[in-house]
KOLGUNU-11349 format. One record per residue (C-alpha): residue number from 1; x, y, z. Coordinates in pm, 1 decimal. Example, Ala and Ser with C-alpha at 12.3 -4.5 7.8 and 13.67 -1.06 7.14 Angstrom:
{1; {1230.0; -450.0; 780.0}};
{2; {1367.0; -106.0; 714.0}};
REM end
This chain:
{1; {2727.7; -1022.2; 1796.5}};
{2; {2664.1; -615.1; 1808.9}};
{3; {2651.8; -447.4; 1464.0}};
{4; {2769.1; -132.9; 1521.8}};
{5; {2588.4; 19.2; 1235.6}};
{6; {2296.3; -67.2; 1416.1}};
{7; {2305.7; 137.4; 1759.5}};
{8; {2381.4; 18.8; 2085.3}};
{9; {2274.0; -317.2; 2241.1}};
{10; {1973.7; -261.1; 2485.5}};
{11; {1985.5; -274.5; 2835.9}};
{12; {1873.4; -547.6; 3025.4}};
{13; {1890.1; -358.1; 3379.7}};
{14; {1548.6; -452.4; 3600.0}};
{15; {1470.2; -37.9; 3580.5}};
{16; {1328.6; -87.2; 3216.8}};
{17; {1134.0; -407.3; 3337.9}};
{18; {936.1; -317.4; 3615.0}};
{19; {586.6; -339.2; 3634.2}};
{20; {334.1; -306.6; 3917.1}};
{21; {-4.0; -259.1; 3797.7}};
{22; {-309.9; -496.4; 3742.1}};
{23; {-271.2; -873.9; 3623.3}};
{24; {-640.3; -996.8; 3684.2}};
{25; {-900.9; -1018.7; 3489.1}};
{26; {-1153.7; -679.0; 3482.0}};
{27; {-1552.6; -857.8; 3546.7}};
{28; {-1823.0; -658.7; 3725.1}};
{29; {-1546.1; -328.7; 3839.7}};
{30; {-1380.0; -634.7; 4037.2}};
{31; {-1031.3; -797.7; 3951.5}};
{32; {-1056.4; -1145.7; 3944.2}};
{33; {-876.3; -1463.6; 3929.7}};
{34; {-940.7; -1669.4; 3604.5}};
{35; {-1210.7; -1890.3; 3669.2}};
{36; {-942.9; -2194.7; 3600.2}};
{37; {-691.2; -2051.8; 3796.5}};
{38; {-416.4; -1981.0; 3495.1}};
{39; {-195.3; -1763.2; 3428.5}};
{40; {47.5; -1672.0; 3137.0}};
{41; {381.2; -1487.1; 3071.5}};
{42; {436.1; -1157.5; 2957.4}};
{43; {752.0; -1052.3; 2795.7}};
{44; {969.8; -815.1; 2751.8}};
{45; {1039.5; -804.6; 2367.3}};
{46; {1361.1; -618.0; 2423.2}};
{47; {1559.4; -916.9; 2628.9}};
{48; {1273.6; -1244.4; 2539.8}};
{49; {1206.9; -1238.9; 2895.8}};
{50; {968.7; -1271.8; 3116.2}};
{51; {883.2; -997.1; 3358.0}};
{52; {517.4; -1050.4; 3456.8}};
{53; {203.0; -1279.3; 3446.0}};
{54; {-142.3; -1222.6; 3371.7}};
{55; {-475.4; -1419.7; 3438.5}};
{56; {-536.6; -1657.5; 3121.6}};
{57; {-924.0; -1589.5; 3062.9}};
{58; {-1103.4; -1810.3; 2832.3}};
{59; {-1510.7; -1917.7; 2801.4}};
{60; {-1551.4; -1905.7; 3179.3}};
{61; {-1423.9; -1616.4; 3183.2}};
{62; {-1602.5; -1472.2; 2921.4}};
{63; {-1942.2; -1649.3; 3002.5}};
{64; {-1923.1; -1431.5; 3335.2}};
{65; {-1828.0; -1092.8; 3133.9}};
{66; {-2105.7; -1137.4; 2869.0}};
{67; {-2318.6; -1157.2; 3193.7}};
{68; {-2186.8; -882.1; 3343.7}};
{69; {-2217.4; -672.4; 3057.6}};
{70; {-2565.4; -804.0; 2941.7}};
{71; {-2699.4; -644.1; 3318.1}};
{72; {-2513.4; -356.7; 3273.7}};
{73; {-2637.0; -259.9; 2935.9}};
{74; {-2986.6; -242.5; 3034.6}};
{75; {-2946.2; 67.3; 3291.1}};
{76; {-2643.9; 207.8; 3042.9}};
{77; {-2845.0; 221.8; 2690.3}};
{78; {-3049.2; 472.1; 2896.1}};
{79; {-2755.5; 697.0; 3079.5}};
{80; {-2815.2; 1028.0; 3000.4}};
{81; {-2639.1; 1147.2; 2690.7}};
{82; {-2409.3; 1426.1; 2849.6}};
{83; {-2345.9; 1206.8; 3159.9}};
{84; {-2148.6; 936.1; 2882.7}};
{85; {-2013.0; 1254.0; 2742.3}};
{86; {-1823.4; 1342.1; 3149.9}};
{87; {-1772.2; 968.1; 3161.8}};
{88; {-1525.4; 983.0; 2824.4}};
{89; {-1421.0; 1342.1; 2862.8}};
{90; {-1303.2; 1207.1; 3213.7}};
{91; {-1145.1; 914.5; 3108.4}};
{92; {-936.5; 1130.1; 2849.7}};
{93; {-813.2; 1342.4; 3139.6}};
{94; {-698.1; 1104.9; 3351.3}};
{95; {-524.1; 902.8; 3068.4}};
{96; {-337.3; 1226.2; 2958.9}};
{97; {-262.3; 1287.1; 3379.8}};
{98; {-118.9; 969.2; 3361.8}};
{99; {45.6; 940.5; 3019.6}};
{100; {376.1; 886.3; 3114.9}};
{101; {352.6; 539.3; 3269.3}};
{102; {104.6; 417.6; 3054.4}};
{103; {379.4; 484.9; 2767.0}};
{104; {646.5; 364.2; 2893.4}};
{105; {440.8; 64.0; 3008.1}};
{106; {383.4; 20.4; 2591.7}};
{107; {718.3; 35.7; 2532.5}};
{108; {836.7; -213.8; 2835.7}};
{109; {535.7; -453.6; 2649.9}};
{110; {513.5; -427.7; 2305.0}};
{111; {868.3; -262.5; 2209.1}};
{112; {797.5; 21.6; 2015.5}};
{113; {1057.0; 337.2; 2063.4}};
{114; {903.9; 527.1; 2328.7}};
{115; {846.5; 867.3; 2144.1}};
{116; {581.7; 638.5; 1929.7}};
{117; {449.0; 494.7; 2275.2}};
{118; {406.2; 898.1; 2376.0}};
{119; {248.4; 959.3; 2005.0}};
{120; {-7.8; 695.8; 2069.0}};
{121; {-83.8; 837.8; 2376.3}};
{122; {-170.2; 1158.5; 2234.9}};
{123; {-376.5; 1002.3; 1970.2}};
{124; {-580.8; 765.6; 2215.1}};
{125; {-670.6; 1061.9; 2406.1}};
{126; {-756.9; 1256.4; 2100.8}};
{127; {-984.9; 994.9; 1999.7}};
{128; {-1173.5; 954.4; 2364.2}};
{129; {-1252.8; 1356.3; 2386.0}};
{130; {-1358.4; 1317.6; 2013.2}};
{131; {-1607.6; 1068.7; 2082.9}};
{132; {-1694.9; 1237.2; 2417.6}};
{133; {-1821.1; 1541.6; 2177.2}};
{134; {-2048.6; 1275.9; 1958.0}};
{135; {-2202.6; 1128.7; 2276.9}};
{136; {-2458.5; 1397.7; 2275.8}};
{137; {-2542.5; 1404.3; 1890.0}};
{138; {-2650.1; 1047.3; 1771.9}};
{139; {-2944.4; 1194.8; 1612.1}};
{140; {-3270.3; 1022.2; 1408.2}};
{141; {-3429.1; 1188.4; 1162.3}};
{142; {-3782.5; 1290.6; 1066.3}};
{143; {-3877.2; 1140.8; 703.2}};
{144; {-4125.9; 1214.3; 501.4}};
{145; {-4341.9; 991.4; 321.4}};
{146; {-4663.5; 891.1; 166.2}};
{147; {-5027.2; 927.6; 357.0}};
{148; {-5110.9; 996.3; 683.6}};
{149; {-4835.1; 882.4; 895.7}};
{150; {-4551.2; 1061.5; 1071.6}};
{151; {-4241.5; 871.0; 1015.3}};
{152; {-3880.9; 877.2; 1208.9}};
{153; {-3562.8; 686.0; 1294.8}};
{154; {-3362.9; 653.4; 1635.2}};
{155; {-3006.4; 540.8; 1666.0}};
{156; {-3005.2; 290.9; 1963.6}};
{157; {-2698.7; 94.5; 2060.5}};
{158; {-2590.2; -219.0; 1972.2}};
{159; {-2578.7; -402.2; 2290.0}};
{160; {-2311.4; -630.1; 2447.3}};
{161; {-2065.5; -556.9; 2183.9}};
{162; {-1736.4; -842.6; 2171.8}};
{163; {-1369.8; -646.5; 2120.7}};
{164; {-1081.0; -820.2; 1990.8}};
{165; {-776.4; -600.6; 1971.3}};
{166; {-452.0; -670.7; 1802.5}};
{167; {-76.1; -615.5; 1976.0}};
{168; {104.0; -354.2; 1724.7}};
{169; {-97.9; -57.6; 1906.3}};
{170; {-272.1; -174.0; 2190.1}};
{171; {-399.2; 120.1; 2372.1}};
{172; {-463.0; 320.8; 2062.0}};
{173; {-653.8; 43.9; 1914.0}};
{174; {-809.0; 11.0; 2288.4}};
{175; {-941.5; 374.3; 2207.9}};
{176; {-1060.5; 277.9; 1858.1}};
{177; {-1287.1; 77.0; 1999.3}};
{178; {-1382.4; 110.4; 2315.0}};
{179; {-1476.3; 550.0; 2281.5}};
{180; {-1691.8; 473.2; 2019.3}};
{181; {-1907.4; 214.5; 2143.8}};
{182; {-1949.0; 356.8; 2474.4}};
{183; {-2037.9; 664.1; 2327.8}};
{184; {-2334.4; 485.7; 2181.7}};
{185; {-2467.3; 330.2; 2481.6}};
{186; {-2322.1; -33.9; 2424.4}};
{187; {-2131.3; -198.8; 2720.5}};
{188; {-1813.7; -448.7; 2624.7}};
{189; {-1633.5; -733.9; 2658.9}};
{190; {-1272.5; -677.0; 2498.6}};
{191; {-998.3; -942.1; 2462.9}};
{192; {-623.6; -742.2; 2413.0}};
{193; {-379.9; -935.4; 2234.3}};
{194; {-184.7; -1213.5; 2503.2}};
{195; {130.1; -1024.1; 2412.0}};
{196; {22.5; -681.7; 2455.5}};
{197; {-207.4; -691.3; 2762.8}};
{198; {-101.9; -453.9; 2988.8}};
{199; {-234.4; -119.1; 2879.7}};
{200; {-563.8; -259.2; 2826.8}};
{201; {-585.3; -357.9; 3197.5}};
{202; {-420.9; -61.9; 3378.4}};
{203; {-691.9; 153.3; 3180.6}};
{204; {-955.1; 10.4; 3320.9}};
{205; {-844.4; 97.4; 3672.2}};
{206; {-912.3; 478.3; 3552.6}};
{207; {-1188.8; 352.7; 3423.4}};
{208; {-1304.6; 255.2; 3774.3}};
{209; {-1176.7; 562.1; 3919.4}};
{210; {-1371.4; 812.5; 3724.9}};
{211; {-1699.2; 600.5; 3817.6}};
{212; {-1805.9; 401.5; 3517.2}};
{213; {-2055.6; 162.9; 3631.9}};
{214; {-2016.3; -161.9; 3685.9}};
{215; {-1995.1; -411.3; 3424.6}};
{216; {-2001.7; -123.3; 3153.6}};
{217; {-1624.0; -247.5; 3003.7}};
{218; {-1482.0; -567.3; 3104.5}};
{219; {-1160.6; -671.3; 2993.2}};
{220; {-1071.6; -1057.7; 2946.7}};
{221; {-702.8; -1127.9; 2836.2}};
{222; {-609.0; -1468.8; 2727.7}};
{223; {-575.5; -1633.5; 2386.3}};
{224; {-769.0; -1608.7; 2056.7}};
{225; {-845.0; -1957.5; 2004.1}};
{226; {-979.9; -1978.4; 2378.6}};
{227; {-1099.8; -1650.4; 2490.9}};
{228; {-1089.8; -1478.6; 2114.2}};
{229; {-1304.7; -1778.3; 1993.7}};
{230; {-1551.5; -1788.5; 2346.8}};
{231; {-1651.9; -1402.5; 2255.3}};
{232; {-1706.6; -1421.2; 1869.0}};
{233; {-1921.0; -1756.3; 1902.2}};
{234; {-2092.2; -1628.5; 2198.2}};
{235; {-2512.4; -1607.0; 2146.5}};
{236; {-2548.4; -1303.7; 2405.8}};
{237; {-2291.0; -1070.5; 2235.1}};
{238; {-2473.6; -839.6; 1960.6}};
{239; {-2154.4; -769.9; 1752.6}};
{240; {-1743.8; -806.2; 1739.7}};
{241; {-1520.6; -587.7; 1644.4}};
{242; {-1193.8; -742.5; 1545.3}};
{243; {-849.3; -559.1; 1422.0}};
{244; {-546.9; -838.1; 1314.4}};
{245; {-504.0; -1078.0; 1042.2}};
{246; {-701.2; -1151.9; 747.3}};
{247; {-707.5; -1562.0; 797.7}};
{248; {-827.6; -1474.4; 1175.0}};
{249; {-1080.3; -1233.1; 1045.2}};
{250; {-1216.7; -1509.2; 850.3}};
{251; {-1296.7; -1750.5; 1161.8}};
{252; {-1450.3; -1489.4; 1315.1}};
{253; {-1713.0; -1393.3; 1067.4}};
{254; {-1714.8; -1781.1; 1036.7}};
{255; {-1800.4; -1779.0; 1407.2}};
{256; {-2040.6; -1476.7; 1364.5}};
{257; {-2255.8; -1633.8; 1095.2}};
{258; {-2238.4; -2001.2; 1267.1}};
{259; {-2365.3; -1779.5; 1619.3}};
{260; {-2609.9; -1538.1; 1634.5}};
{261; {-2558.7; -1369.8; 1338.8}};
{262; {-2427.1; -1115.0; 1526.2}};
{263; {-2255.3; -789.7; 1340.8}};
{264; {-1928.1; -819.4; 1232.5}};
{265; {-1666.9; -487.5; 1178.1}};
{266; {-1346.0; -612.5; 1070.1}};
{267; {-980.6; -390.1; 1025.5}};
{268; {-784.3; -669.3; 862.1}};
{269; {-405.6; -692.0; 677.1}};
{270; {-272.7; -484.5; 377.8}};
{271; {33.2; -490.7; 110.8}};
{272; {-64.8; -104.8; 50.2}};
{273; {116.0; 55.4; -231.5}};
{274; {281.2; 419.8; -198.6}};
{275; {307.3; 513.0; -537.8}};
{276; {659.7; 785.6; -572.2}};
{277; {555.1; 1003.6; -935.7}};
{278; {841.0; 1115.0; -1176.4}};
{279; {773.4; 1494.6; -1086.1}};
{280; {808.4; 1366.4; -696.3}};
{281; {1060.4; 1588.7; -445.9}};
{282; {1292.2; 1301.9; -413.7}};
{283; {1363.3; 1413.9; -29.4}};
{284; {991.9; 1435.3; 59.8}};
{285; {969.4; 1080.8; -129.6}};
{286; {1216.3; 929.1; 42.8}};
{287; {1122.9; 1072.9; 379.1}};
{288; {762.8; 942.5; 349.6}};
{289; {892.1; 595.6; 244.8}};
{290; {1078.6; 538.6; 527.8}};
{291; {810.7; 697.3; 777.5}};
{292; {555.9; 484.9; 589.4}};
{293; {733.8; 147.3; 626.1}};
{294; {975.6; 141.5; 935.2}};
{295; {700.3; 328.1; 1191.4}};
{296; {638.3; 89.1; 1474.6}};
{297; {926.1; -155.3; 1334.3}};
{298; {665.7; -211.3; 1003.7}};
{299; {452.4; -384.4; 1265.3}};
{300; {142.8; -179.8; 1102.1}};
{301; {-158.2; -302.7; 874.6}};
{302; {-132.2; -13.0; 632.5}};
{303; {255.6; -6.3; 617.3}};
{304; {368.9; 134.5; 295.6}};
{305; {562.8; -216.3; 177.5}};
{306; {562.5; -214.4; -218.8}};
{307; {663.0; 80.6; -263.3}};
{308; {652.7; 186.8; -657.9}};
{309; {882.6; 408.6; -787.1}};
{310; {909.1; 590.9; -1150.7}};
{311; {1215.7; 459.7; -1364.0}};
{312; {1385.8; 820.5; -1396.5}};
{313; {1422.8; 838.7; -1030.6}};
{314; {1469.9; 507.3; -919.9}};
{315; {1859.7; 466.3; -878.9}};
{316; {1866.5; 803.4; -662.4}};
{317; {1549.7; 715.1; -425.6}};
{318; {1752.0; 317.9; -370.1}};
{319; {2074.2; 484.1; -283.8}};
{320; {1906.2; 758.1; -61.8}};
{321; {1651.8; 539.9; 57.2}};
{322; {1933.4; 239.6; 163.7}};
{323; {2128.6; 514.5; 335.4}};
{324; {1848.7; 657.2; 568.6}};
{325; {1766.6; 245.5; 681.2}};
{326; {2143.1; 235.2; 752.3}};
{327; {2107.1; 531.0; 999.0}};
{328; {1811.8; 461.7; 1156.8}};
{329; {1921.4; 391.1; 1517.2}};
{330; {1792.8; 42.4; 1662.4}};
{331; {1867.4; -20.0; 1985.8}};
{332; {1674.6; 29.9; 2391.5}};
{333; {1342.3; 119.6; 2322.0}};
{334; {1356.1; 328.2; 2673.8}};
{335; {1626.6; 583.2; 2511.4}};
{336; {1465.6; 846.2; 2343.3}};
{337; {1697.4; 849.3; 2032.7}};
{338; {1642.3; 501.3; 1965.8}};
{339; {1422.3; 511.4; 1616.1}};
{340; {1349.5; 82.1; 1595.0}};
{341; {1307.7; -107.4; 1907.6}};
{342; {1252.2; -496.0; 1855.9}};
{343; {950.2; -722.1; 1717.9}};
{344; {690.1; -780.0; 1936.9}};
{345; {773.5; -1157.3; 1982.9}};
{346; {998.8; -1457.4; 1877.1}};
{347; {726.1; -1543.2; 1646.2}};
{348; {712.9; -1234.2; 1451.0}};
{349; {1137.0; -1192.7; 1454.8}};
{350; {1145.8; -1556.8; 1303.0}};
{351; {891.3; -1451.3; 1043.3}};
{352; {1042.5; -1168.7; 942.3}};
{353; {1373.8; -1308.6; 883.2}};
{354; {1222.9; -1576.1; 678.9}};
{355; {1033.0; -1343.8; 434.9}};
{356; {1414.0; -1139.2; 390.1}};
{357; {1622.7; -1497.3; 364.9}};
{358; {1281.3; -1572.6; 86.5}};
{359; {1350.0; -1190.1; -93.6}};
{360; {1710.0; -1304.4; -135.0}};
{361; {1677.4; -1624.0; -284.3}};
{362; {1394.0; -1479.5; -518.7}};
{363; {1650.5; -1232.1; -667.0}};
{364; {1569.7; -947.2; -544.6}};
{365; {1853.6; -691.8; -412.6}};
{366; {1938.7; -682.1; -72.8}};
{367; {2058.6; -294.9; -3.0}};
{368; {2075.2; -260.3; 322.8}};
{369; {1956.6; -453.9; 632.2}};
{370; {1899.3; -810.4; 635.4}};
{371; {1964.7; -948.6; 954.0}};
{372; {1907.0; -1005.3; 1358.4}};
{373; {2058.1; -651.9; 1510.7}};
{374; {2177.2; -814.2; 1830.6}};
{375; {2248.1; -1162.4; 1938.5}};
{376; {1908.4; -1123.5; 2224.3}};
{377; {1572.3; -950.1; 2194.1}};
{378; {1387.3; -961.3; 1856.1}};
{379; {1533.7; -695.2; 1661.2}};
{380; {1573.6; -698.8; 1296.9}};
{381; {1792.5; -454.9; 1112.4}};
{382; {1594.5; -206.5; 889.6}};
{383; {1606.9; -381.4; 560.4}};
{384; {1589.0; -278.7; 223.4}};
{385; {1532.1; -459.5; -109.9}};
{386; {1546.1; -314.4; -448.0}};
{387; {1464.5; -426.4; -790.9}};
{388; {1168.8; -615.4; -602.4}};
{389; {902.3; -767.2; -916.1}};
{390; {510.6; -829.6; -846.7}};
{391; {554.4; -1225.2; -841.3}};
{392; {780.5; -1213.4; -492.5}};
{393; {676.2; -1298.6; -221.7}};
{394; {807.5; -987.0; -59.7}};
{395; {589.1; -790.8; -283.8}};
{396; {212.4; -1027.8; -214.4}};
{397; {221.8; -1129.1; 139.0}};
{398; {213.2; -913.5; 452.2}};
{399; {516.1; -963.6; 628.8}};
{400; {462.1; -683.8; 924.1}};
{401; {817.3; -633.7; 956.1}};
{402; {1096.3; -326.4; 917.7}};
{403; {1166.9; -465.0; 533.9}};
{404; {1105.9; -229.7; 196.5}};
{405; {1030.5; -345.6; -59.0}};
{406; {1126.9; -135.7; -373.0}};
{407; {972.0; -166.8; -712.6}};
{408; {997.4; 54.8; -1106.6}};
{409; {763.2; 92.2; -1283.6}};
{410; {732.9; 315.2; -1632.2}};
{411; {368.6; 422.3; -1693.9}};
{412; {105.9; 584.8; -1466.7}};
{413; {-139.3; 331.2; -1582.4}};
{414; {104.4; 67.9; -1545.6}};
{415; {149.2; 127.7; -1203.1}};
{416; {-232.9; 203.8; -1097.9}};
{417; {-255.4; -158.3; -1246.3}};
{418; {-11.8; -271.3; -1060.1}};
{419; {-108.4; -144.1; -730.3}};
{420; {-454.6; -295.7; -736.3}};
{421; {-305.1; -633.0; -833.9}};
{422; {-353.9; -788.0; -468.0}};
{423; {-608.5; -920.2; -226.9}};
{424; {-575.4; -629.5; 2.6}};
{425; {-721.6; -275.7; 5.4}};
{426; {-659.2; -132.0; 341.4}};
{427; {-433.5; 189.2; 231.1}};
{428; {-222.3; 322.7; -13.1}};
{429; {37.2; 658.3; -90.8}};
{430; {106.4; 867.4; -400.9}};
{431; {391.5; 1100.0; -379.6}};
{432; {410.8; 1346.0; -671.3}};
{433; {390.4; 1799.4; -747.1}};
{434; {92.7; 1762.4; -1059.4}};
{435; {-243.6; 1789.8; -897.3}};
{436; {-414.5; 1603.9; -1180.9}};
{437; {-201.7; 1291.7; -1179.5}};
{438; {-174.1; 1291.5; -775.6}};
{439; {-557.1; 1344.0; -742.3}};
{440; {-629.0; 1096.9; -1034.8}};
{441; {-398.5; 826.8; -919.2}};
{442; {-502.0; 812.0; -556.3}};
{443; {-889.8; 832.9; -717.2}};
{444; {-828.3; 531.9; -925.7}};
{445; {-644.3; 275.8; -610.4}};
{446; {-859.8; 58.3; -435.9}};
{447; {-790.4; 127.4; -134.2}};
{448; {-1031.7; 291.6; 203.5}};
{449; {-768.5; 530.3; 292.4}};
{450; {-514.7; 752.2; 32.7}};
{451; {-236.0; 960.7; 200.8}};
{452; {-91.1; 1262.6; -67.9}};
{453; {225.7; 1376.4; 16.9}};
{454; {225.3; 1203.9; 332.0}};
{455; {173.2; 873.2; 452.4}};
{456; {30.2; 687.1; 835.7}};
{457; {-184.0; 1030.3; 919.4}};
{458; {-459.1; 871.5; 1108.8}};
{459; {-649.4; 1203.5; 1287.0}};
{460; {-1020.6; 1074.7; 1493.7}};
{461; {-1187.2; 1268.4; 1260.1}};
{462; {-1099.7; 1032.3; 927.8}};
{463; {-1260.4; 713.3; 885.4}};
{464; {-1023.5; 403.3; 837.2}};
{465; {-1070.8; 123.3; 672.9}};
{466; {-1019.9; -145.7; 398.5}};
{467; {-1165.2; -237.6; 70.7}};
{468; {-1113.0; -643.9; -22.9}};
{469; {-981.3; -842.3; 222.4}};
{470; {-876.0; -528.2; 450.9}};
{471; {-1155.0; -582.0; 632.1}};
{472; {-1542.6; -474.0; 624.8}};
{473; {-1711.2; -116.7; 792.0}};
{474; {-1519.9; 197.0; 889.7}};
{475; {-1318.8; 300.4; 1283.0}};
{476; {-1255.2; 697.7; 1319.5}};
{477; {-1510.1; 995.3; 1262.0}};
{478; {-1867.9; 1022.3; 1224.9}};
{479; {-1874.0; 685.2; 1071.7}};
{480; {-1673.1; 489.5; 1294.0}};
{481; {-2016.3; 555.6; 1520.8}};
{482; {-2235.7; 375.5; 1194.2}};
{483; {-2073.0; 18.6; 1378.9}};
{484; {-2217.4; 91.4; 1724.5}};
{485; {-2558.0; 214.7; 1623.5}};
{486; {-2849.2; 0.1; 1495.9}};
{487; {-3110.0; 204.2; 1348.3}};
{488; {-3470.3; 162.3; 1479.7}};
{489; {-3730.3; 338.4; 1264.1}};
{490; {-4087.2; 424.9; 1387.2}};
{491; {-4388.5; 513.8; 1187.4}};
{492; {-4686.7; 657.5; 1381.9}};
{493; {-5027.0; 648.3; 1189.9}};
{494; {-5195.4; 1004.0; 1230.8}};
{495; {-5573.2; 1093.9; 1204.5}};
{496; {-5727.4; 1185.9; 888.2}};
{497; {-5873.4; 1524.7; 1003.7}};
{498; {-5695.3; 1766.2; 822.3}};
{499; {-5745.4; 2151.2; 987.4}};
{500; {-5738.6; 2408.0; 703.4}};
{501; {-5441.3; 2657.9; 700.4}};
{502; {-5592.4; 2966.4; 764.9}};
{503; {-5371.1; 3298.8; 631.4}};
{504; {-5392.3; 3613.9; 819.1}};
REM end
């Protein structure tokens, strides 16, 4: 049941399952039981099995972190500015000291190669001593207006602020949120995704080490329509943030609006063109394709999966493109030349292969891929399909899998057309040498983030998000901090007496 092609069958030896850190719920700086005494299983995508358990929070749960949080937040809002600033700077350090285990703890959970765990790593750190340098400079402004009256704002934070984080990157999505908001002065209550809970949990134990205060960040794994649901309809949390599906992101502003009206930031799905131009370097094309679809097994919302590509050059970029998915190594997600690792979970491998078994019997080509890679674990072969049309299913819905889906088109404003044609607006790719075209095409997608000649660059200093149904506000850079701030403005009456201005 081994396909060659496909690398070697992964090894199921206890060394690559082992895991010995925290399984409790994080409450108050204490690990705790869940209030109803459950647990659930935690597996190891590479083999479907088991290898740990974690406490199964849910509105107990949460009911005792909001609380926690709530008390916490009222010393916290007023921490001095450069004492958050050590507190995240810290934090950063002691993630990179120990960045080794916490990747290959990301690999052993969620199944991504372990060079991408490492890569995530650097970026989660990256973004924690990037906020740690904004801590300091949440500034007001003066403003000048009408009469006698001297006028000015003040950022303040948010509050208890709810985070809901999905499983495809959990610790870098982890640093998404949680650097920003405590930046700002907000304390949390963050749910990781039941599949991916691990990193989430072990980071709070540096968190505890380097001295945050109590109740600051509690973490509460469990299930969305449980703990997920006890956090986003909760009247003592100020806001959610929430990264995952589009139907999900729904119920929560649902939740939200049927609540507290409480603010809602929202990082949803995508079907994100990458646009390949008729002037494009056909290697640099191809390259970027395959980076943009099969990083993190296409397990990520702003994976390049329609990918459009001009008529003239559209035989040569499915032959080359085919080839490269053939190569790509699948196999232990432990070895370090092992380019695919498997699916997160059963669920997502039996999706997958539906949306490639629904491709074929649409028409479309099958050219490489197109199958289970091994006869245990959830991997799926890195699949492409060519001559791929709009009305496919492969081409509107989000499958989140390693599967390309390659489409021609003729005329630049054919294909600009084209590309906006869907729901979603959370990224998109042009790949082409003529500055105008490039600079007009990526101008004219809807779409929050454009890569040029690249594709699934995502540096702290960039804001991300989507347009549509990608999701509402902005993570990353100076505005990321915009969702953790509310804006108080105060206007002070002054006395009439004027003074002249005297001139020497």
């Amino acid at each position: 049941g081994i396909n060659a092609e496909y690398g070697s069958k992964p090894s199921t030896k206890r060394g690559n399952m082992s895991y010995s850190g925290p399984t409790k719920l994080f409450i108050d700086n204490n690990w705790v039981d869940a209030v109803s005494g459950k647990t659930f299983p935690v597996v190891d995508p590479s083999t479907g099995k088991e290898f740990t358990r974690v406490a199964e929070g849910d509105k107990a749960d949460v009911d005792l972190a909001v609380k926690a949080a709530r008390k916490a937040w009222q010393t916290w809002r007023n921490v001095n500015p450069t004492q958050r600033v050590k507190y995240l700077w810290a934090f950063a350090d002691l993630l990179e000291k120990n960045a080794a285990e916490f990747a290959r703890v990301e690999t052993l959970d969620n199944g991504k190669p372990i060079v991408d765990s490492e890569g995530d790593l650097r970026l989660s750190i990256a973004v924690f001593r990037y906020y740690a340098g904004w801590a300091d400079k949440l500034q007001g402004r003066t403003v000048p207006v009408d009469g006698d009256f001297f006028v000015y704002t003040l950022h303040e934070p948010v509050g208890v602020c709810g985070q809901i984080i999905p499983w495809n990157f959990p610790l870098l999505m982890f640093a998404w949120k949680v650097a920003p908001a405590l930046a700002c002065g907000n304390t949390i209550v963050l749910k990781p995704a039941e599949q991916t809970p691990l990193t989430a949990l072990m980071a709070c134990n540096l968190f505890k080490e380097i001295g945050l205060p109590a109740g600051v960040l509690n973490v509460i794994p469990g299930y969305g329509p449980t703990a997920g649901a006890a956090i986003s309809n909760h009247m003592d949390v100020d806001k959610v943030a929430f990264t995952g599906s589009t139907e999900i992101g729904r119920l929560i502003m649902c939740a939200a609006g049927n609540s507290n009206l409480k603010d809602v930031t929202l990082e949803l799905g995508g079907k994100s063109p990458l646009i390949i131009l008729e002037d494009a370097d056909l290697e640099l094309a191809v390259e970027t394709a395959h980076v943009g679809l099969f990083l993190n097994m296409g397990q990520c919302c702003a994976a390049g999966s329609r990918v459009f590509v001009h008529e003239k050059i559209y035989d040569d970029f499915v032959r080359i493109s085919a080839q490269k998915a053939k190569a790509r190594k699948v196999g232990n997600p432990q070895d370090r030349e092992t380019k695919t690792g498997p699916l997160v979970d059963n669920v997502q491998f039996e999706k997958v292969l539906n949306y490639i078994k629904k491709g074929q019997e649409e028409g479309a080509s099958l050219v490489a891929g197109g199958d289970k890679a091994f006869d245990s674990g959830y991997f799926v072969q890195p699949t492409v399909f060519a001559n791929v049309t709009d009305n496919m299913t492969i081409a509107k819905e989000e499958i989140f899998g390693p599967v390309m889906s390659i489409l021609k088109y003729s005329d630049l404003d054919e294909v600009i057309r084209r590309a906006n044609h869907t729901n979603y607006g959370l990224a998109a790719g042009v790949i082409g040498k003529d500055i105008t075209k490039v600079l007009s095409t990526a101008h004219s997608i809807r779409a929050g983030t454009v890569w040029v000649n690249t594709y699934n660059e995502f540096p702290a200093q960039a804001p991300f998000g989507g347009f549509k149904e990608s999701g509402i506000g902005r993570e990353l850079g100076e505005y990321g901090l915009r969702q953790y701030s509310s804006i108080k403005t105060v206007n002070v009456k002054l006395p009439k007496h004027h003074a002249p201005i005297e001139f020497v």
